[in-house]
VOVOTOR-996553 format. One record per residue (C-alpha): residue number from 0; y, x, z. Coordinates in steps of 0.001 Angstrom, whole numbers, padded with zeros to 6 digits. Example, Ala and Ser with C-alpha at 12.3 -4.5 7.8 and 13.67 -1.06 7.14 Angstrom:
<recs>
<0, <-004500, 012300, 007800>>
<1, <-001060, 013670, 007140>>
</recs>
This chain:
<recs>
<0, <089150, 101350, 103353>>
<1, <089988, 101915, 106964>>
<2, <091698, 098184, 108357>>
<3, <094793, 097966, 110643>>
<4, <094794, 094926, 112799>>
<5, <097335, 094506, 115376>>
<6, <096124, 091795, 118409>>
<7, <098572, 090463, 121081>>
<8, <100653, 093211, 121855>>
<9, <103954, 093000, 123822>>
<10, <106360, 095651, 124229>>
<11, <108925, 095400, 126967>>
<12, <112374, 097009, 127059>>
<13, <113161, 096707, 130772>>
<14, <112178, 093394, 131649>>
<15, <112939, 091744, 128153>>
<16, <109875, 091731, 125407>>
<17, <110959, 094017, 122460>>
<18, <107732, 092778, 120556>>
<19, <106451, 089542, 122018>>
<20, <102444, 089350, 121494>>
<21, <102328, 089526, 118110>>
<22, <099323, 089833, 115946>>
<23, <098412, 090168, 112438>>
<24, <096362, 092078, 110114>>
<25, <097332, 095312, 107241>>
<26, <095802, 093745, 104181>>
<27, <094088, 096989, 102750>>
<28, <094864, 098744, 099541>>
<29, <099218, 096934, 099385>>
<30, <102444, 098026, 100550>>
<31, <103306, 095549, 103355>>
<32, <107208, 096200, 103934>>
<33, <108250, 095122, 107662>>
<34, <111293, 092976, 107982>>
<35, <113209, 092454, 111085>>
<36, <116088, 089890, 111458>>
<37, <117847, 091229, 114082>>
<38, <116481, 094941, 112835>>
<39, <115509, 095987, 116505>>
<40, <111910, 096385, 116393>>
<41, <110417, 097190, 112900>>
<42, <110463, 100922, 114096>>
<43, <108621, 100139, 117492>>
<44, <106326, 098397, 115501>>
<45, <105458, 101373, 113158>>
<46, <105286, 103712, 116029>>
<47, <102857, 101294, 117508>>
<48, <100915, 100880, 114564>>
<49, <100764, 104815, 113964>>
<50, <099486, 105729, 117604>>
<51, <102734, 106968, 119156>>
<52, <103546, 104011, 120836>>
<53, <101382, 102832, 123818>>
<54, <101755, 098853, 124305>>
<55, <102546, 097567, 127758>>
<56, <100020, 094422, 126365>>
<57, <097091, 094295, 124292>>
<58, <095521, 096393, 121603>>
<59, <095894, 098222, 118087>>
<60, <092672, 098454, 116130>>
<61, <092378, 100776, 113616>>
<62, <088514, 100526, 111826>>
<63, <087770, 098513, 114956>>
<64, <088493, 101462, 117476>>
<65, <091306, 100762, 119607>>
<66, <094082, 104005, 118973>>
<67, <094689, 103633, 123029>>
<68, <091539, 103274, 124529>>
<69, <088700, 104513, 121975>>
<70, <087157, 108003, 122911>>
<71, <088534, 110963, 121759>>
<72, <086398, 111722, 119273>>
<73, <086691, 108032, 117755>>
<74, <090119, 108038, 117496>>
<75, <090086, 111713, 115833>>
<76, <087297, 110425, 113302>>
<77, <089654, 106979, 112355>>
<78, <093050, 108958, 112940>>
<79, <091849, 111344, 110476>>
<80, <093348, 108592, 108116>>
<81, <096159, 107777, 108760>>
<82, <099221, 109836, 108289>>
<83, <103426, 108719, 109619>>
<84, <106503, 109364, 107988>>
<85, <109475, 109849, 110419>>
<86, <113100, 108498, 109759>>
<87, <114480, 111789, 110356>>
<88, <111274, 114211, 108941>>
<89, <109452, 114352, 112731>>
<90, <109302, 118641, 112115>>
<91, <108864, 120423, 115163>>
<92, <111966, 122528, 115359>>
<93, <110310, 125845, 116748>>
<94, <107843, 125938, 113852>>
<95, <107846, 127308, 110230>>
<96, <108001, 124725, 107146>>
<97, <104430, 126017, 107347>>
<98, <102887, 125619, 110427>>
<99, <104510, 122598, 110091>>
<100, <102911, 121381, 107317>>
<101, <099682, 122698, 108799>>
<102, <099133, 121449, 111689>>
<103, <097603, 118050, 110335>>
<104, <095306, 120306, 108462>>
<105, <094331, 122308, 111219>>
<106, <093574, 119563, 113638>>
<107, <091527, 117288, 111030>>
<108, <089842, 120187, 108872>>
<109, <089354, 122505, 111248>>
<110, <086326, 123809, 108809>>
<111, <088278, 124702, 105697>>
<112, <089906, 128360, 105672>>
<113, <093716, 129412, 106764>>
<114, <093970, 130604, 102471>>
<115, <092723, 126834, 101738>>
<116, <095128, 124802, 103412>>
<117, <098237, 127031, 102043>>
<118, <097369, 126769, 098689>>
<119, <097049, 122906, 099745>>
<120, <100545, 122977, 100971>>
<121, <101573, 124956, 097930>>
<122, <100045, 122617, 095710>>
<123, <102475, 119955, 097279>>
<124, <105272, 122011, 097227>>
<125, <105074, 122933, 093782>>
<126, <104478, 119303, 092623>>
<127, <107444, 118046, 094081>>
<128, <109559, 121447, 092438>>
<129, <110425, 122455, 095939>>
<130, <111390, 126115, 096801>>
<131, <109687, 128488, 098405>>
<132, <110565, 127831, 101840>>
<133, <107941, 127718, 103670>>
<134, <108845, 130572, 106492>>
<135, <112434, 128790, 107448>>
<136, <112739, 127047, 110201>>
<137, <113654, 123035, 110601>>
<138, <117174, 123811, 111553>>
<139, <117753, 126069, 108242>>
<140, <116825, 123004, 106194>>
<141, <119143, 120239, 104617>>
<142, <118439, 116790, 106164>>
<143, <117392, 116076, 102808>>
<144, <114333, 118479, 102456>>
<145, <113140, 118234, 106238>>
<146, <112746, 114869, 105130>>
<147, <110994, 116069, 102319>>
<148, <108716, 117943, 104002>>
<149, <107794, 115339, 106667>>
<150, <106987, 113556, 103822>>
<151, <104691, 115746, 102371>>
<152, <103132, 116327, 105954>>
<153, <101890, 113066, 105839>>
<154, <100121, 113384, 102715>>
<155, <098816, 116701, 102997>>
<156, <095316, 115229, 104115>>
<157, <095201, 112768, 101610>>
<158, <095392, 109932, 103575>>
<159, <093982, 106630, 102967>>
<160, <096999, 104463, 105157>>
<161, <100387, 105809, 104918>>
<162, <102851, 104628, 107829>>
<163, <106384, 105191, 106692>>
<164, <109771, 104614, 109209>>
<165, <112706, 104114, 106802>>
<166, <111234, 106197, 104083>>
<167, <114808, 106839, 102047>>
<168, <116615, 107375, 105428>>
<169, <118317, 111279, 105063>>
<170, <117920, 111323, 101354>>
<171, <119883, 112580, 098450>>
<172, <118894, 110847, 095065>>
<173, <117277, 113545, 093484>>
<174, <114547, 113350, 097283>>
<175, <114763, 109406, 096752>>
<176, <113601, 109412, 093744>>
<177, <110883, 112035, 094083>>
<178, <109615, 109588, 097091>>
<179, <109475, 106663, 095357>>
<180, <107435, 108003, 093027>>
<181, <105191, 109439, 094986>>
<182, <105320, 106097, 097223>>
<183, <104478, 104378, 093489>>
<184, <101124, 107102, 092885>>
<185, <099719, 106499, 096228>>
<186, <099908, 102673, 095754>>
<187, <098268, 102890, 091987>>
<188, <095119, 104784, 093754>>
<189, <094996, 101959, 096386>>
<190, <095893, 104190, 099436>>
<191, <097287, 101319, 102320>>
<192, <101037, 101674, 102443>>
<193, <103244, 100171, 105493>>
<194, <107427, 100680, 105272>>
<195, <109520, 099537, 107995>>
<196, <112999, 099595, 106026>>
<197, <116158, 097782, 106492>>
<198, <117873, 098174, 103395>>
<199, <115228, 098824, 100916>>
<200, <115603, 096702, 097334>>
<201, <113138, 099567, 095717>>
<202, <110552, 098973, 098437>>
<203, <110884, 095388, 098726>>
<204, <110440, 094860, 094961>>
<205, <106947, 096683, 095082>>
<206, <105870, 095199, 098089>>
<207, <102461, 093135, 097912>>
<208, <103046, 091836, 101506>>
<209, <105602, 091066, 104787>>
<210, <105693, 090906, 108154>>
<211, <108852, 089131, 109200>>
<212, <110072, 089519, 112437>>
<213, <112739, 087624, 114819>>
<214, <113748, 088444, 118399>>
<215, <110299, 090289, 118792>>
<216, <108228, 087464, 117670>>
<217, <106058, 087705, 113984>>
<218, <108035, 084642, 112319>>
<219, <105557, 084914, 109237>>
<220, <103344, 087072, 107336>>
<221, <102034, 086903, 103748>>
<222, <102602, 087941, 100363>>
<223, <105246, 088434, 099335>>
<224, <105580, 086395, 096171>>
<225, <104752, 083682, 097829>>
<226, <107868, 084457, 100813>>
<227, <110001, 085473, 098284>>
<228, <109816, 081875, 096537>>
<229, <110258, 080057, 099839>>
<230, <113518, 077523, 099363>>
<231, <113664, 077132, 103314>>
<232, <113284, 077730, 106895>>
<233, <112913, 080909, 108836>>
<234, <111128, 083187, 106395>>
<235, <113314, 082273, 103582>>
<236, <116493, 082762, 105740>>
<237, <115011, 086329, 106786>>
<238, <114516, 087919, 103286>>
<239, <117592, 086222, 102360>>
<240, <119467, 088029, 104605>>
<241, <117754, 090998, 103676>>
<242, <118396, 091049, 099999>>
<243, <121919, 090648, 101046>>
<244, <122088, 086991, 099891>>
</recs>
């Protein structure tokens, strides 16, 4: 199972640290929710984390190549599992639902045929009881199913970590729900899950571990059973807050 570590990055926001060297490891095979205090970084920290974020300081490992500095062909092997969720879908707004949905299959499984990967995507669709829409554009989409389809994007390849930036963010019920679940079958076949979210009960409540964060800094990682049950301090005032307490 391909390993996430993260090792003394800093990320500066003019000449103030937005994430200030923090380090930690993805335990493999959970859902690890982020939690930030302040809520300025948890998204930085996913974009770091999925390889679209370059730190100013040190490194992100993932199956001991470094996203930033391996070679090409390293980070295309390792990257090959991994897979983001954007907050607002990510779609590229002068392609089709389709080419949309294959570009991840086109750049990691370049050997399979053009009729493979759409009845790949189709599969998807039809499993989530989407319509046929795969020739619109982004723009002729509800905010709701762009999301949806971002979301199937990611899992499209069958990923075995699944980055996800405010997964309910842009949802209806009917898309939350259908997310969730699907959020709920990936974690049941032990595919790595990581959820920045800042206002997530239904995430929190499945989540096997934290990262808590305060003014850039990792205040505490673990599970989260064991956070949950703190009675002081930091941590405990963090999830707290988060659970609206």
């Amino acid at each position: 199972m391909p390993r996430i570590e993260v090792k003394s990055v800093t990320i500066y926001k003019g000449n103030e640290p937005l994430l200030d060297n923090i380090s930690f490891t993805i335990p493999d095979a959970n859902l690890t929710l982020i939690i930030d205090a302040d809520g300025d970084s948890e998204t930085e920290l996913v974009n770091l984390m999925g390889g679209i974020l370059v730190p100013d300081e040190g490194a992100v490992f993932l199956d001991d190549v470094n996203l930033f500095e391996g070679t090409e062909e390293e980070v295309l092997n390792v990257r090959r599992n991994l897979s983001f969720v954007f907050q607002n879908g990510g779609l590229i707004s002068n392609l089709s639902v389709l080419e949309n949905l294959l570009l991840p299959l086109n750049l990691y499984f370049p050997e399979k045929s053009r009729a493979e990967k759409i009845e790949r995507i189709r599969h998807e669709l039809n499993r989530f009881e989407l319509p046929d829409i795969l020739e619109k554009r982004p723009a002729e989409l509800p905010r709701r199913l762009a999301k949806m389809i971002g979301f199937i994007r990611a899992i499209v390849i069958d990923p075995k970590v699944i980055i996800m930036d405010e997964p309910f963010a842009n949802c209806d019920v009917s898309i939350r729900e259908k997310i969730f679940r699907e959020i709920m079958r990936q974690k049941l076949a032990g595919t790595t899950l990581i959820a920045a979210s800042s206002s997530s009960e239904a995430i929190f409540n499945v989540a096997d571990w934290l990262i808590l964060l305060d003014d850039g800094k990792v205040i505490k990682t673990g599970e989260a059973q064991e956070l949950v049950g703190l009675s002081s301090g930091p941590a405990h005032d963090i999830v707290k807050r988060y659970l609206g307490g």
